[in-house]
C-alpha positions as CSV (number, residue, x, y, z in Angstrom):
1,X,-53.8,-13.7,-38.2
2,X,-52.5,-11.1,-35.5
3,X,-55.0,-8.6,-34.3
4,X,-55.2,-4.8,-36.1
5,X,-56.1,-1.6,-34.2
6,X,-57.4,1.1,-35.8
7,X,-57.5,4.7,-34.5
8,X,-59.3,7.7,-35.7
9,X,-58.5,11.1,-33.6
10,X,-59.2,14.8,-35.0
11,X,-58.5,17.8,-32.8
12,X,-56.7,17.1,-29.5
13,X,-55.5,13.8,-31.5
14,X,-51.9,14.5,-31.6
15,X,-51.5,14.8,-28.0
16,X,-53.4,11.7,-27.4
17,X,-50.9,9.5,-29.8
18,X,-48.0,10.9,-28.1
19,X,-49.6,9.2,-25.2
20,X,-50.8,5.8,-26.5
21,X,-48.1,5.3,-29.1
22,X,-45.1,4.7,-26.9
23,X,-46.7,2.2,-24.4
24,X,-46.5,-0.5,-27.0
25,X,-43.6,-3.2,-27.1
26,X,-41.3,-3.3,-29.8
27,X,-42.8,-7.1,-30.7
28,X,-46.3,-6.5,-30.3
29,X,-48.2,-9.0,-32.2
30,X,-50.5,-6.0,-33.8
31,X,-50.8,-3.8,-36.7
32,X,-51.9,0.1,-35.8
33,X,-53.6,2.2,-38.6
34,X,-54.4,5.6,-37.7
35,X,-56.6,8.1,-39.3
36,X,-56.1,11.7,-37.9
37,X,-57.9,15.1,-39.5
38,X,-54.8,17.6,-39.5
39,X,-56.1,19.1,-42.6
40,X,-53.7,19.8,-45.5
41,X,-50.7,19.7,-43.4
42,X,-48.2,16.5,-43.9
43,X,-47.6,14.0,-41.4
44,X,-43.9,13.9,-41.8
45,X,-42.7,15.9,-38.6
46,X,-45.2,14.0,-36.5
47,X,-44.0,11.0,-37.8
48,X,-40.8,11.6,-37.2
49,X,-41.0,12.8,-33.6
50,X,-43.6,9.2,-33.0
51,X,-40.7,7.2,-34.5
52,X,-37.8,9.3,-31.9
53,X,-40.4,8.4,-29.1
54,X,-41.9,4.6,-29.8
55,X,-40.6,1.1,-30.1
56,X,-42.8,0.6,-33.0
57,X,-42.3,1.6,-36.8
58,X,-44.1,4.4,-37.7
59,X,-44.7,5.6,-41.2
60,X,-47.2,6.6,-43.9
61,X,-49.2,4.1,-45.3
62,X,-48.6,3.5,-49.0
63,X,-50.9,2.0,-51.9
64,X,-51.0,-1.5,-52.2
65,X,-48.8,-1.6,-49.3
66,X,-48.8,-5.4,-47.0
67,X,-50.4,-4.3,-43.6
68,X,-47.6,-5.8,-40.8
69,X,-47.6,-6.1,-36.8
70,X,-45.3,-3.5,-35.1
71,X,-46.3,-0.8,-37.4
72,X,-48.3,2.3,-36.9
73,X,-49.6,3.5,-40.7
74,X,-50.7,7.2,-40.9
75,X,-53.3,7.9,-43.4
76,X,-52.0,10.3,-46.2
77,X,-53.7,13.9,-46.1
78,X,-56.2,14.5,-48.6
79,X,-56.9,10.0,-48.6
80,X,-59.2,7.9,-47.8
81,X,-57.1,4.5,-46.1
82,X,-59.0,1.5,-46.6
83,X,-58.4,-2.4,-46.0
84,X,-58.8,-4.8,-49.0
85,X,-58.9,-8.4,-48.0
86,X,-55.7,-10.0,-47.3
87,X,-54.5,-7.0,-45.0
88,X,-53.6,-5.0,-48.1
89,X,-54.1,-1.2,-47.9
90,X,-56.0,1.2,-50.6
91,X,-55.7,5.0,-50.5
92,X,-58.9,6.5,-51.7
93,X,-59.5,10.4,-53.3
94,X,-63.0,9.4,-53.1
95,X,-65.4,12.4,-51.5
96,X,-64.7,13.1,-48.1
97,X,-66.7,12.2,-45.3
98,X,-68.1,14.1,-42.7
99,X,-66.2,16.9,-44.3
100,X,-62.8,14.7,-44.0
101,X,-60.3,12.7,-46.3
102,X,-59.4,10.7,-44.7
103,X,-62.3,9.8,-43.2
104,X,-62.2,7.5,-39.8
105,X,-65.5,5.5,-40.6
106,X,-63.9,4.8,-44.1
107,X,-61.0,2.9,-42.3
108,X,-62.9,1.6,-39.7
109,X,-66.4,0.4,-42.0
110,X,-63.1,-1.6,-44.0
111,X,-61.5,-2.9,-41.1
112,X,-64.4,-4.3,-39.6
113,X,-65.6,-6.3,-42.9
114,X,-61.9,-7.4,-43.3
115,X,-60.7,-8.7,-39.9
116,X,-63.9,-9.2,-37.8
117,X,-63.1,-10.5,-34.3
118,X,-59.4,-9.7,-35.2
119,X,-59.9,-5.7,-34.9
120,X,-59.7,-3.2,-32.8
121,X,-61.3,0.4,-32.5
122,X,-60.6,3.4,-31.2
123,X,-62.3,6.6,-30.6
124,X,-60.0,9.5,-29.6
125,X,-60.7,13.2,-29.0
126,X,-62.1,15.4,-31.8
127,X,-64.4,17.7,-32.8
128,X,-67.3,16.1,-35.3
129,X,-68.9,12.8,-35.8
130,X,-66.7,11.2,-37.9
131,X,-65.7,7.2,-36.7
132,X,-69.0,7.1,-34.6
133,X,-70.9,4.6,-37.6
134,X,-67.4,3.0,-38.5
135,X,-66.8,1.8,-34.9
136,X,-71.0,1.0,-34.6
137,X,-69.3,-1.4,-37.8
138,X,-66.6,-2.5,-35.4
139,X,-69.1,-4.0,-32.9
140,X,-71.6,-5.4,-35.0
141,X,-68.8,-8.0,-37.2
142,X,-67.0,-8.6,-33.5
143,X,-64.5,-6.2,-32.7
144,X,-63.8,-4.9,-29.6
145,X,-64.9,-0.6,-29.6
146,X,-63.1,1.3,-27.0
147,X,-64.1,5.1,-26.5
148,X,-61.5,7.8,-24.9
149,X,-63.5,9.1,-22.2
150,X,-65.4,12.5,-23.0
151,X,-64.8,14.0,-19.9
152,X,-61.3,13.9,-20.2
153,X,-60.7,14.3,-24.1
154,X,-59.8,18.1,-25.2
155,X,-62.8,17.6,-27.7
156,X,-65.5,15.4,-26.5
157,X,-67.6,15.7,-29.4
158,X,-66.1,12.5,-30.8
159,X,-66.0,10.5,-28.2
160,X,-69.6,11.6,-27.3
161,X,-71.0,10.8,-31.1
162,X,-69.0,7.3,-30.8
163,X,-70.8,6.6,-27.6
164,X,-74.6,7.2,-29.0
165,X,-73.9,5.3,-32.1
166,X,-73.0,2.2,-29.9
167,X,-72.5,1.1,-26.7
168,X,-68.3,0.8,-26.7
169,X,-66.8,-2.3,-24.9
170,X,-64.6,0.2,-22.8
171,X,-64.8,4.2,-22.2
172,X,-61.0,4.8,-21.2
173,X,-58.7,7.8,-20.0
174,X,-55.7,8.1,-22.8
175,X,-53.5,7.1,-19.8
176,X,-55.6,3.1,-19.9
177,X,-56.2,2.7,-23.3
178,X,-52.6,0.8,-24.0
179,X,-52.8,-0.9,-21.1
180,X,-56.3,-2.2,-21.9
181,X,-54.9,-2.9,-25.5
182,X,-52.2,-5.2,-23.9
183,X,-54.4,-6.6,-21.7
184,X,-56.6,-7.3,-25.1
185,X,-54.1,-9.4,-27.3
């Protein structure tokens, strides 16, 4: 099984992604689900300007869909994305979390329990708590937790909650994070 990363990002998160995204080789032997609060709003154009900038696929994750390396799968707005065993995805109207759907520790609590050692988190800029407990769930089944360092992040409330809740294996500027991914598979 190839290794999954899993983002989470609220406010500032766009800019970050336009960072990490493109860094990553066309045959990358990894899957990238991303969870980002942008409210109501569709993914579509963002989407669309990732795909015009990255070697990777990038789309919207759809029900039932088979989770695959060299894609990036966008949470829908308004759902919940979680992993089913067997790298299967689930989209969730469940209540939100932390006042989000979709909701990062959602993702990454499913993640963790579904590929163990195999996943990767990350803790981007933002402005509540949400993903600090899902990548705490990261660590503790063997993942690899990787923070985006406060002091740089436009919102380092994120960040700063991810770090309390547990030590991450790496505190990283945007610019190092893909190159510490790389180094990582």
């Amino acid at each position: 099984m190839n290794k999954v990363l899993v983002i989470g990002a609220s406010y500032g998160g766009l800019e970050a992604l336009k960072v990490i995204i493109p860094k990553f080789p066309k045959d990358i032997s990894l899957a990238i689900i991303v969870v980002l609060h942008i409210g109501e709003n569709n993914n579509d154009s963002f989407i669309a300007y990732l795909n015009s900038i990255s070697k990777l696929q990038v789309k919207e994750a759809e029900e039932k869909e088979n989770i695959k390396s060299g894609f990036v799968y966008f949470a829908p707005p308004n759902y919940h994305i979680l992993i089913e065993s067997g790298g299967i995805i689930s989209l969730s109207t469940e209540a939100k979390v932390h006042h989000s759907r979709p909701s990062i520790d959602v993702l990454f609590e499913s993640a963790a329990w579904c590929y163990k050692n195999k996943l990767i988190g990350i803790i981007l800029t933002g402005l509540n708590q949400d993903g600090a407990e899902g990548l705490k769930q990261v660590k503790k089944y063997g993942g690899i937790s990787i923070v985006e360092d406060p002091e740089r992040a436009i919102a380092s409330i994120m960040p700063l909650s991810a770090i309390y809740a547990c030590k991450p294996d790496y505190i990283l500027t945007i610019e190092d994070i893909a190159k510490q991914i790389l180094k990582l598979l």
